[in-house]
Every structure is written in C-alpha cells, then in structure tokens.
Backbone bond lengths (Angstrom), bond angles and torsions (degrees), N, CA, C in turn:
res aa  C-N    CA-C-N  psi(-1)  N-CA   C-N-CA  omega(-1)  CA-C   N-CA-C  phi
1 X - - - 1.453 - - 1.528 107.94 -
2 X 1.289 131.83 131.32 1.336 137.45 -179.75 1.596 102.29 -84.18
3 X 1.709 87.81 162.06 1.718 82.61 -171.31 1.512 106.76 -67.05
4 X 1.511 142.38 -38.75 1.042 123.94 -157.20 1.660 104.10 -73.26
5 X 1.183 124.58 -33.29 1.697 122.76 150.35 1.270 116.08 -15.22
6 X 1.383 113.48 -75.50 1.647 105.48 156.78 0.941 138.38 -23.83
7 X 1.550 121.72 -71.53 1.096 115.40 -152.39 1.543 93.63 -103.96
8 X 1.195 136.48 23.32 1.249 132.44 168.81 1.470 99.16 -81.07
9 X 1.148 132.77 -13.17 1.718 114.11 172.00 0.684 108.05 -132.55
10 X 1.912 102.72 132.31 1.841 146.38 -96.93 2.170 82.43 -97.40
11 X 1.626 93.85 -33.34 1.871 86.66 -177.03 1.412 112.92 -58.17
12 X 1.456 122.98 -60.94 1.267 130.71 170.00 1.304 123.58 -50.19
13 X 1.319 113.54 -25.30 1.951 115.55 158.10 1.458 97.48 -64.76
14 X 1.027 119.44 -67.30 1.703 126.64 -174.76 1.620 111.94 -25.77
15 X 1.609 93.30 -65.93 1.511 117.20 162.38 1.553 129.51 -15.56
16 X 1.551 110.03 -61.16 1.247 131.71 177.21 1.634 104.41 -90.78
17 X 1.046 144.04 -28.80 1.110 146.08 163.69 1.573 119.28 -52.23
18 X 0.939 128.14 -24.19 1.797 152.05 -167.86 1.740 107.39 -99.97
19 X 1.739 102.95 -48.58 1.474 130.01 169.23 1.361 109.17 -62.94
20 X 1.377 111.57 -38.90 1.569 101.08 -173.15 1.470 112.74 -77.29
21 X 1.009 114.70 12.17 2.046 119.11 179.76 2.262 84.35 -99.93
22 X 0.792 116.99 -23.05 1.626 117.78 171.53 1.478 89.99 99.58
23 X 1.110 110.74 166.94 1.552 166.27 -120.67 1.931 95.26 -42.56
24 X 0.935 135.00 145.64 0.998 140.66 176.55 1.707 127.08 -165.70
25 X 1.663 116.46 149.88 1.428 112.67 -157.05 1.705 84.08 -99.16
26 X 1.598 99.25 141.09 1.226 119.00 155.65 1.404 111.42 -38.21
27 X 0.985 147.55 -83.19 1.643 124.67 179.53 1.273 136.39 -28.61
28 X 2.004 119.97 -24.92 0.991 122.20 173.18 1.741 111.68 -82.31
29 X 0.981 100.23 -46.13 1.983 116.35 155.69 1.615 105.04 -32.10
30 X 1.227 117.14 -71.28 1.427 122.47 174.69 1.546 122.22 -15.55
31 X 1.787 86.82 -71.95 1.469 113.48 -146.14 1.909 99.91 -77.76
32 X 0.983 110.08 -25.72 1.537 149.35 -171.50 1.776 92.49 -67.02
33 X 1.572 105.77 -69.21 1.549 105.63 -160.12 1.411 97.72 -84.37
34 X 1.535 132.39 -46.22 1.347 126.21 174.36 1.625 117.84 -29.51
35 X 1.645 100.05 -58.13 1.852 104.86 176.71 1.720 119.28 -58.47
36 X 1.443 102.21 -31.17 1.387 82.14 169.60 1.531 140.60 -110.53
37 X 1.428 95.42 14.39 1.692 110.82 -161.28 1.706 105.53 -120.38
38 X 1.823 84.90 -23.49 1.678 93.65 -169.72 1.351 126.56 63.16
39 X 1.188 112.50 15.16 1.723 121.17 167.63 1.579 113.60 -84.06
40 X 1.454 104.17 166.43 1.792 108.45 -176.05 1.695 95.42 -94.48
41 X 1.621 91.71 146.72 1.445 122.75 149.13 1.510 103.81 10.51
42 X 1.795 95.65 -84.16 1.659 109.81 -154.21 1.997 92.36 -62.10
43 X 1.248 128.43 -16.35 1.308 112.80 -153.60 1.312 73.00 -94.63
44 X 1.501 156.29 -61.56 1.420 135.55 -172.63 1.124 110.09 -34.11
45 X 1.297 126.29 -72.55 1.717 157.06 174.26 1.859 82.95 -13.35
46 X 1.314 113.50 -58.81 1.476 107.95 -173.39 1.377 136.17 -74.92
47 X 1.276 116.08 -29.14 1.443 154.06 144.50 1.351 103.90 -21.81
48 X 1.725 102.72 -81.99 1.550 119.15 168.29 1.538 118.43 -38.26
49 X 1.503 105.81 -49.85 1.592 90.87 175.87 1.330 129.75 -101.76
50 X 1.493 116.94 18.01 1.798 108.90 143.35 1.148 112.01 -89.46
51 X 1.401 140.24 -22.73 1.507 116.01 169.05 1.347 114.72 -70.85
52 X 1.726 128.77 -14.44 1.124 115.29 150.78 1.312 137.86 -50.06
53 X 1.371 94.59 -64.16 1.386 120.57 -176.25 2.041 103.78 -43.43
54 X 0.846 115.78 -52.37 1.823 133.50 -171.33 1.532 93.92 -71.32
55 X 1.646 130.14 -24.95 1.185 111.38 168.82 1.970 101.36 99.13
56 X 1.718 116.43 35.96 1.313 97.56 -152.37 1.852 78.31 -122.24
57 X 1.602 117.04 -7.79 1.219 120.54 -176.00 1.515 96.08 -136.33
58 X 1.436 114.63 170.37 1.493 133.10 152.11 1.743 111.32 -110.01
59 X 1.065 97.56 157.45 2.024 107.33 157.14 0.894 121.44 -87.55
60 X 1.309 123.17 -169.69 1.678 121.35 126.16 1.326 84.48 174.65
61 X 1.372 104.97 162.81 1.818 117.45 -179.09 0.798 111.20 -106.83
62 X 1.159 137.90 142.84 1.941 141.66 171.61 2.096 82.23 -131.82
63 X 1.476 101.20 118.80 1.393 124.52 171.31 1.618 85.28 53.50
64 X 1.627 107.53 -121.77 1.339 113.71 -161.73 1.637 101.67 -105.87
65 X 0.812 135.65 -5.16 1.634 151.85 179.10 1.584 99.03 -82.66
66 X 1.333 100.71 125.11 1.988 115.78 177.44 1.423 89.90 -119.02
67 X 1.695 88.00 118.46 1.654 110.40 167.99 1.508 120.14 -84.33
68 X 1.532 137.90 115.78 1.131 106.36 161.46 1.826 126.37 -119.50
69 X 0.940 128.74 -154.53 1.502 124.27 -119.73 1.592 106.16 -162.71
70 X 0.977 147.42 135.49 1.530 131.65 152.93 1.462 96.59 -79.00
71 X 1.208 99.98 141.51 1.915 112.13 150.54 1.373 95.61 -119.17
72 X 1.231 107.56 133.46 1.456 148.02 -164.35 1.761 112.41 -80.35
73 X 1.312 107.73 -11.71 1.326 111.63 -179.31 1.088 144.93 -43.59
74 X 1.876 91.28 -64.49 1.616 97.14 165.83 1.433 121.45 -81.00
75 X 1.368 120.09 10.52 1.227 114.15 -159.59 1.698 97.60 -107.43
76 X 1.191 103.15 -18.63 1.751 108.74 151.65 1.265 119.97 -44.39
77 X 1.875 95.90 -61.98 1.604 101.47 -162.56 1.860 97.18 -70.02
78 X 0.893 137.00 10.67 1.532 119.73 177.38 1.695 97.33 -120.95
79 X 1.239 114.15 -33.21 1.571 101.39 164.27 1.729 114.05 -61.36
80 X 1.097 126.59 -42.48 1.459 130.65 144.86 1.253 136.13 4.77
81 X 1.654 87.20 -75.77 1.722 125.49 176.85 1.731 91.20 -72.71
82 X 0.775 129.93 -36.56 1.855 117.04 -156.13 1.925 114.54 -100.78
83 X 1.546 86.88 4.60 1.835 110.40 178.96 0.872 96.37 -82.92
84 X 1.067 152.42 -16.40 1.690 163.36 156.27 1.351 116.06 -53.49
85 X 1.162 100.01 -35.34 2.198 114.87 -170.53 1.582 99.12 -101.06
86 X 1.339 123.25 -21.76 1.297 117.94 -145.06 1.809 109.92 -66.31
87 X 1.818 104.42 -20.54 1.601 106.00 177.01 1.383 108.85 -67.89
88 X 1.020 130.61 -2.07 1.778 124.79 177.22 1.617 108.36 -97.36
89 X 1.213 131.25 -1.82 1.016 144.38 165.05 1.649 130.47 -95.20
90 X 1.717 105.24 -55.61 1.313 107.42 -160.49 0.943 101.79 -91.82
91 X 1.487 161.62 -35.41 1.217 125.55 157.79 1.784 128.50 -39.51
92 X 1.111 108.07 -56.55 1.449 111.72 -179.31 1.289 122.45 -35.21
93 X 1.975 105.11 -46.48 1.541 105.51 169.45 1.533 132.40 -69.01
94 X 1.597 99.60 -26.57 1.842 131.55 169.84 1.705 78.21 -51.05
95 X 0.910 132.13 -104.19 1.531 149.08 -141.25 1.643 90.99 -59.11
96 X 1.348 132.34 -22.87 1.793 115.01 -176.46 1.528 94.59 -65.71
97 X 1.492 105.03 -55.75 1.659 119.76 -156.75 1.739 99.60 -71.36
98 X 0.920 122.37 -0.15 1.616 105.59 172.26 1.482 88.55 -99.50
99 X 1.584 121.57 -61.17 1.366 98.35 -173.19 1.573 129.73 -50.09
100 X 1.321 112.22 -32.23 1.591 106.59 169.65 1.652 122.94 -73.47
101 X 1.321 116.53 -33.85 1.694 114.96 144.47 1.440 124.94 -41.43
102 X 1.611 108.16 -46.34 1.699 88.68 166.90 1.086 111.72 -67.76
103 X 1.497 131.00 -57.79 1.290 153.66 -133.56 2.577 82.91 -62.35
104 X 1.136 91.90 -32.02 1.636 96.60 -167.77 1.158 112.29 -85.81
105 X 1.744 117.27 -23.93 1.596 121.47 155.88 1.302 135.86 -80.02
106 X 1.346 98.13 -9.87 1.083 110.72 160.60 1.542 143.87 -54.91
107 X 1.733 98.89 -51.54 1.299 142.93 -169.99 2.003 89.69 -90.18
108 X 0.938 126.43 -60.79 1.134 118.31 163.58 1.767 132.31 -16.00
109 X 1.784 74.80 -69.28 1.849 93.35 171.56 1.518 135.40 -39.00
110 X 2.034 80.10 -46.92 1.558 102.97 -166.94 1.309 98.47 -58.97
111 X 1.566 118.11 -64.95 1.200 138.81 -170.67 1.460 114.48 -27.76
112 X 1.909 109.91 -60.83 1.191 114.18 160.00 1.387 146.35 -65.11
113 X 1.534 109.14 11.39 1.613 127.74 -174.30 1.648 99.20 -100.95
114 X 1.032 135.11 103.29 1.688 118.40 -179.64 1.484 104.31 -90.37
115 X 1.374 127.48 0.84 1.395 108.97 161.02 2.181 113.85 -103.21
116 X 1.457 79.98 30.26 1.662 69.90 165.51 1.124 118.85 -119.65
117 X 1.311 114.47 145.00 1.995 128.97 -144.22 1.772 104.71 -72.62
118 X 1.786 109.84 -37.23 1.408 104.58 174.30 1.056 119.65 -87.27
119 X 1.365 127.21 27.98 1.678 131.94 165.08 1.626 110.18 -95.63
120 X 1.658 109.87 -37.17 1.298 113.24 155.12 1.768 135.64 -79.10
121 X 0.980 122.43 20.52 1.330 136.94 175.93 1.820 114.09 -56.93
C-alpha cells in the first residue's frame, strides 16, 4: 500500500491528526474516532494497525495500555514527493502574506493619521 493509500482514509488522517499533539493511548484514539466517525472499536483497532503496519506510527505498552506515536518517516518520504509541487503554491502564499502585511500597515497608518476622513467614519 503506498503512503498516500494511507492516508487517503479521512479516519487515519484523523488518526495522525490527534498523534500529532504526541504520544497517546489507544483508548483515547478509540474513544476520540468512534464519536466522530461512528465506527466500532475493532474498525479503529484496524485503522490503528495499517498506519502501523506502513510504518506511519509506533506502539509500545506501558502495563496494559498501548501508547501510540507518529513516526515521522513516511511522512518525509511524501513531503519529499510534494517538493516537487511546492512552486504552484509558494509563491501565491509569499504574495497573500505581503499583501495582508501591507493591507495591516496600512490600517495602522490610517488609524494613526487623525486628519484622515476614514478613521472618522
């Protein structure tokens, strides 16, 4: 299964989304994806173990409680893969955030000008 296989289903995004705040027990994972997906137990239980299995989490047990974890691995190899795409993006956002930096010095200015007419509106 390739990674985007994975993470193309929206539970297992969910999954890692919950993981990415760090380390967490399978029961809180559970109780978490059941409320919002409305699936059973065993279908988390399964969830949980292809992002294992693919290498996208770790376990580990403390007593009877299984902690899991993102491992960061594959999520390299698709940030990787997506360094390739990234020129159709980063300018566009480069150019949002300056215009809203002006757009905020602007409003600044005004604010601080008391003879300008749209500060009194």
């Amino acid at each position: 299964m390739h990674a985007f296989d994975v993470l193309g289903d929206p539970v297992r995004r969910r999954l890692l989304e919950l993981l990415a705040t760090g380390e967490q027990p399978a029961g809180a994972l559970t109780e978490t994806v059941r409320r919002e997906f409305g699936i059973s137990q065993p279908a988390v239980s399964q969830h949980l173990r292809v992002l294992r299995d693919h290498g996208f989490t770790t376990v580990r047990a403390e007593g009877t409680r299984r902690l899991y974890a993102v491992d960061p691995g594959p999520l390299r190899e698709i940030d990787a893969w997506l360094a390739g795409f990234r020129r159709f993006w980063t300018p566009p956002l480069a150019a949002l955030g300056t215009e809203l930096a002006r757009g905020r010095r602007e409003r600044r200015l005004r604010e601080d000008d008391p003879d300008d007419e749209r500060t009194h509106r």
